[in-house]
N, C-alpha and C positions, 0 to 999 in steps of 0.2 A: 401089776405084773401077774400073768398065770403061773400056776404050779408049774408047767414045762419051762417056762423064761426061768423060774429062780434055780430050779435045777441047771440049768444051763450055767447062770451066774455064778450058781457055788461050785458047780464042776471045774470053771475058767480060773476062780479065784484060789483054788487049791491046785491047778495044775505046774509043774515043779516050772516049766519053760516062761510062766506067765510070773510067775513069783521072779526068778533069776532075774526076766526083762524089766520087770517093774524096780526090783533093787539097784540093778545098775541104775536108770534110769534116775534114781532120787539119790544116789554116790554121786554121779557124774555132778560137776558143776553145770548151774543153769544157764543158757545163754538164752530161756526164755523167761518169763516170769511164771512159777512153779512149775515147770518143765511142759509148759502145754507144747510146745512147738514139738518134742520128744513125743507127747501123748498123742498128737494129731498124726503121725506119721507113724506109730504103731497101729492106733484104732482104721486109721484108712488104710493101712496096708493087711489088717486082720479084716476086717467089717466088708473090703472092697466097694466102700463105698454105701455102701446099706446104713441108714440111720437107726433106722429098730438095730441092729446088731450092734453095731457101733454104740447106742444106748445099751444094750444089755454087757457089752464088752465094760464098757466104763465103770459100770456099776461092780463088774467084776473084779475092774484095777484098782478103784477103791479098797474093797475088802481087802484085798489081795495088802495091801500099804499104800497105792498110790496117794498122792496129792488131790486131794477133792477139788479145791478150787482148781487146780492146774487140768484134771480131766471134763471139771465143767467147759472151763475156758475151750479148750480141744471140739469139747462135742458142740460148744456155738457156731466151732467154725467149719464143721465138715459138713 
């Protein structure tokens, strides 16, 4: 990851909108296994689609508290 990418990740990962979405996201009960079904429909609906983005997105929701295995699972499937 270059310097521009991680600046990007820690800008995503502190932003208040991305924290609130990621807290709901791990409240809510899971109807997937560690919310990837929740992560795959936030990173494709942020990323539009872009795997580089969508990879630097994920990285972000980790930080951020998301579920690692639950954002891996998401990003095998977009």
């Amino acid at each position: 990851m270059n310097d521009k990418q991680k600046q990007f990740v820690d800008m995503m990962a502190n932003d208040s909108e991305v924290i609130a979405a990621i807290a709901k996201i791990e409240k809510s009960p899971a109807t997937t296994r560690n919310h990837y079904g929740n992560y795959m429909a936030l990173l494709s609906s942020l990323s539009n689609g872009n795997k580089v983005i969508a990879t630097l997105l994920g990285s972000a929701f980790v930080k951020a508290g998301a579920n690692a295995q639950g954002v891996a699972d998401a990003l095998n499937l977009i």
